[in-house]
C-alpha positions, -999 to +999 in steps of 0.1 A: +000+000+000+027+026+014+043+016-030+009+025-043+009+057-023+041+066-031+042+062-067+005+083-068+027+113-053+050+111-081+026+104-108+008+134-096+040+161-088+051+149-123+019+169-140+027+199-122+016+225-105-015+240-121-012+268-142-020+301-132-050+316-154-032+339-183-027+373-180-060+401-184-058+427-207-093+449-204-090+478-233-120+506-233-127+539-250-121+562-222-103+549-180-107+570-148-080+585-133-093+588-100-071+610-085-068+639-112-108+635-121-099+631-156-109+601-185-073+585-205-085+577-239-082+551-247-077+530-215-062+498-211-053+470-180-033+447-173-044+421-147-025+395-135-037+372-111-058+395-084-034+426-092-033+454-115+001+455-131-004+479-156-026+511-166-030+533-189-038+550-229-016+518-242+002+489-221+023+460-234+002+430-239+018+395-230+015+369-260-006+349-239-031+374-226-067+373-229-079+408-245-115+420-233-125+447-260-148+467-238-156+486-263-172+525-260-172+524-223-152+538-194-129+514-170-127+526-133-119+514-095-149+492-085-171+513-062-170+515-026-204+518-002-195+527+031-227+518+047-249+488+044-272+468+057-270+431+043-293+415+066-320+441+057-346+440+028-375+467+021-400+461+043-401+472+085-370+465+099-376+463+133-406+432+126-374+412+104-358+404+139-391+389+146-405+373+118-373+362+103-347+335+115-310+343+116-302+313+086-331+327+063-315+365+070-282+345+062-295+334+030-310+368+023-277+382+029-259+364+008-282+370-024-280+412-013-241+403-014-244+394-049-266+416-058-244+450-048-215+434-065-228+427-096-238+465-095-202+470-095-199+473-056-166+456-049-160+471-016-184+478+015-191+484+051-215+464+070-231+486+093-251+463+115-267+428+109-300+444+128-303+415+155-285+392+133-254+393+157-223+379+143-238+360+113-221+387+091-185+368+098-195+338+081-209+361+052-173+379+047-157+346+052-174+330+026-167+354+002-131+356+011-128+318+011-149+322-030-178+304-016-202+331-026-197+361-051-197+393-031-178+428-022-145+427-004-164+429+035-159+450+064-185+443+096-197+453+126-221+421+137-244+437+154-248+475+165-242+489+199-272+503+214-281+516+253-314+506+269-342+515+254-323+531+230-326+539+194-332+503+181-345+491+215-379+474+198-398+509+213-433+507+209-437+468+214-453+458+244-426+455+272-443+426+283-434+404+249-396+412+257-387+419+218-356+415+216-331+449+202-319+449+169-284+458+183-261+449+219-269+466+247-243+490+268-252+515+291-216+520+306-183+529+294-173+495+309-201+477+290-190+494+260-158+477+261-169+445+270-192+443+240-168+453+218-145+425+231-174+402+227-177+412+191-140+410+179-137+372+196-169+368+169-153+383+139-164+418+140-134+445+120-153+473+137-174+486+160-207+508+148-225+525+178-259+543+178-250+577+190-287+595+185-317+592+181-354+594+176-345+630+156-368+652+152-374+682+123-398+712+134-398+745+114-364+742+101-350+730+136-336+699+140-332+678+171-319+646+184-313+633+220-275+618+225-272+585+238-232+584+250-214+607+265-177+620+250-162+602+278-181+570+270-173+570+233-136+575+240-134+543+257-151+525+224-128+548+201-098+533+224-110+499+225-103+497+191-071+510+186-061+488+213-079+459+189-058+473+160-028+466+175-026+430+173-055+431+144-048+447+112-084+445+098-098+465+130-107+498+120-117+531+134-152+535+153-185+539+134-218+561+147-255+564+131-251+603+142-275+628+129-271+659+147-259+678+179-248+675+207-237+635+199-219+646+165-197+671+191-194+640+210-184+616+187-161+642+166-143+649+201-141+614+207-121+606+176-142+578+155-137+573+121-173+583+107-206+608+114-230+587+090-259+603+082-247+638+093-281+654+092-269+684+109-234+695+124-223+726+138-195+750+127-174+736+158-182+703+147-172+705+111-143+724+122-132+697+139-138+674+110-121+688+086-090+689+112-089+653+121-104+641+083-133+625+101-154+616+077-192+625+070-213+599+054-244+613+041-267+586+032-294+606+012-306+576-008-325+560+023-344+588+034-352+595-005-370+555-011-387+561+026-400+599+011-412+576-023-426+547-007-440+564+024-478+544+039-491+578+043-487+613+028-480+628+058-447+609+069-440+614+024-439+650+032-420+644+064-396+625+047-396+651+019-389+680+044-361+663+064-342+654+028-343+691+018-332+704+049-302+673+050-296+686+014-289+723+025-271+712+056-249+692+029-240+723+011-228+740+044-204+710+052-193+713+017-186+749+020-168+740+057-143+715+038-159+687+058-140+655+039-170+630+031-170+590+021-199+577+004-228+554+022-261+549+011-276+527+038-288+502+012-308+467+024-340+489+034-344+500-004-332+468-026-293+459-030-280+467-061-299+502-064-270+519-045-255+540-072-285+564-069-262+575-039-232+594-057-259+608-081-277+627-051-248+640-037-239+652-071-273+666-073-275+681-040-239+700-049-211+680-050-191+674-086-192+644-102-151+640-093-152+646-059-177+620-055-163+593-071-125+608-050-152+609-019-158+572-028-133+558-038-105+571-023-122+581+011-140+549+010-106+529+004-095+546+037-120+546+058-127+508+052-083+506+058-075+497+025-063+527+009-032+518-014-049+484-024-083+492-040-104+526-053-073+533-081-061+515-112-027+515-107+001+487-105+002+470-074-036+472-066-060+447-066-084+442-097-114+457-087-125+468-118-157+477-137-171+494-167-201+516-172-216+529-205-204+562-209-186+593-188-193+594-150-177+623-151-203+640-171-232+618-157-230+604-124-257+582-131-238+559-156-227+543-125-263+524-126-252+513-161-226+489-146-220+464-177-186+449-163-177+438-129-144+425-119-133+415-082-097+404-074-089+397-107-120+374-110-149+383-137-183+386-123-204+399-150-198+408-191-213+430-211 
């Protein structure tokens, strides 16, 4: 038997290792340069294996390479979404918990993964699994592992939340004891032992729920904090403790709309306001100075405005989008350095890209969104200097869209080409 075995080993090392795929060449009318906000005509890639090794008007081609004539179309960075929900679908989120088993949200997860990538999302932030705990780890790890297509992950698990908090299942009957859609801490000790919890179970980050219910009354906005700066210092240190052994762990998250928890959380040092309904001069001052960034999030309240149950919260959700629209402009005119989220899973996956086209819409030019998103978004999800550019080096997350983003934002729904780590997703 030990003969047989033996001579099967060098039967088999005799074939070889098995070759690596051959070398990617993707040629296209026009290619982003991300940084300078300007198209190369033509613009060509070359991939090999996951990494770009070469960009730009004309590249050498290997004799071997595959060449992908992409025709009339422009190549750039696939896109980045800084704030997702995967375990969320339209519909109201705070019944899901209820009505819906972690393995089904699991499975509905997995086809929303899918479903951003293939809309040329090769890059996100999970900002809470909404009462889904830690099932996000074995979402990112399957992707990683190429179980399941999806965007290159970073998670939260769940979101931290105090007692009868923001997403503390208010207005259920106490009585049923419905459980929160997030972790509960109501201490700056608690804080750190969830987020201790959550990083044994996989978590790169903690998000926390820093205000909340807000509230929009003739032009004045209002929302009660839920941690104090003190409190959200020993979160923000947590991590970078975390960090120091983990690489992946990033910089604290908060669903932050307004004063005095934006203050808070600026003072505090996390990485991200998201949403960032309304922040003060101090606030944005501070921003600017410490390149916090600001992650508006105008898409959700939009689909909520559209798809309102009653006219009354449409023209609710209608007034508190135009005053989060002028509120934009003033942190645009404050230099407030923004990454782009558009708290997709509430409106359906793949719809994202309507995002970068409000934010263009509401003020913002069409290159400093896609810099806002892709090079923000590379840092704030720590991996800047490995995706949101084509350059040598990177990793091929690359798609094509059918015309100039530059000139039109929204070509960025017109996604006809999707490649992830050097692996081809979808063709025109």
């Amino acid at each position: 038997m030990k003969t047989l075995l033996t001579g099967l080993a060098i039967a088999l090392a005799s074939l070889g290792a098995p070759a690596q795929s051959p070398p990617i060449v993707l040629h296209a009318a026009h290619m982003l340069d991300v940084t300078a906000g300007a198209l190369i005509s033509p613009g060509e890639v070359l991939i090999v294996g996951e990494r770009i090794v070469a960009a730009g008007p004309h590249i050498a081609r290997p004799f071997n390479a595959e060449v992908i004539d992409l025709g009339d179309r422009t190549l750039l960075p696939g896109l980045i979404d800084a704030h997702v929900h995967l375990f969320l679908h339209p519909g109201p989120e705070d019944l899901q918990t209820v009505e819906e088993s972690v393995p089904q949200r699991t499975i509905l997860a997995e086809i929303a993964a899918r479903e951003d990538l293939l809309a040329g999302f090769t890059a996100e932030r999970d900002m809470g699994t909404e009462g889904a705990g830690s099932a996000d780890t074995a979402i990112r790890n399957a992707i990683n592992h190429g179980l399941i297509p999806g965007p290159r992950m970073r998670i939260s698990g769940n979101a931290i939340d105090l007692t009868g908090g923001h997403e503390d299942a208010i207005g259920f009957n106490p009585a049923a004891h419905v459980p929160s859609n997030a972790d509960y801490a109501d201490t700056a000790d608690d804080l750190t032992r969830v987020i201790r919890q959550q990083h044994k179970e996989g978590a790169d980050f903690p998000k926390v729920y820093e205000t909340g219910r807000d509230s929009l009354h003739d032009g004045v906005f209002t929302t009660p904090y839920q941690y104090t700066e003190a409190e959200l210092h020993t979160a923000v240190l947590e991590a970078v403790r975390l960090a120091a052994s983990s690489p992946s762990t990033m910089g604290v998250g908060v669903h932050c709309t307004g004063e005095p928890g934006a203050g808070y959380a600026v003072a505090a040092g996390v990485a991200s306001i998201d949403h960032a309904y309304f922040l003060s001069d101090r606030t944005m001052a501070e921003m600017k100075a410490k390149q916090i960034y600001a992650v508006p999030t105008f898409a959700i309240i939009e689909y909520f405005g559209d798809h309102a149950a009653t006219s009354a919260a449409a023209e609710r959700d209608k007034q508190l989008l135009a005053f989060h629209a002028a509120q934009f402009k003033r942190q645009l005119a404050a230099g407030v350095p923004f990454a782009v989220g558009s708290d997709v899973g509430p409106f359906p996956h793949g719809t994202q890209a309507r995002e970068l086209a409000l934010m263009v819409e509401y003020g913002m030019s069409p290159a400093d969104v896609l810099r806002a998103d892709l090079l923000h978004g590379a840092h704030l999800l720590g991996w800047a200097g490995q995706i949101g550019e084509l350059k040598p080096g990177l990793y091929a997350d690359i798609i094509a869209v059918d015309g100039n983003p530059l000139a039109d934002i929204s070509t960025l729904s017109k996604v006809s080409f999707v490649m992830k780590n050097g692996v081809i997703y979808r063709r025109p």
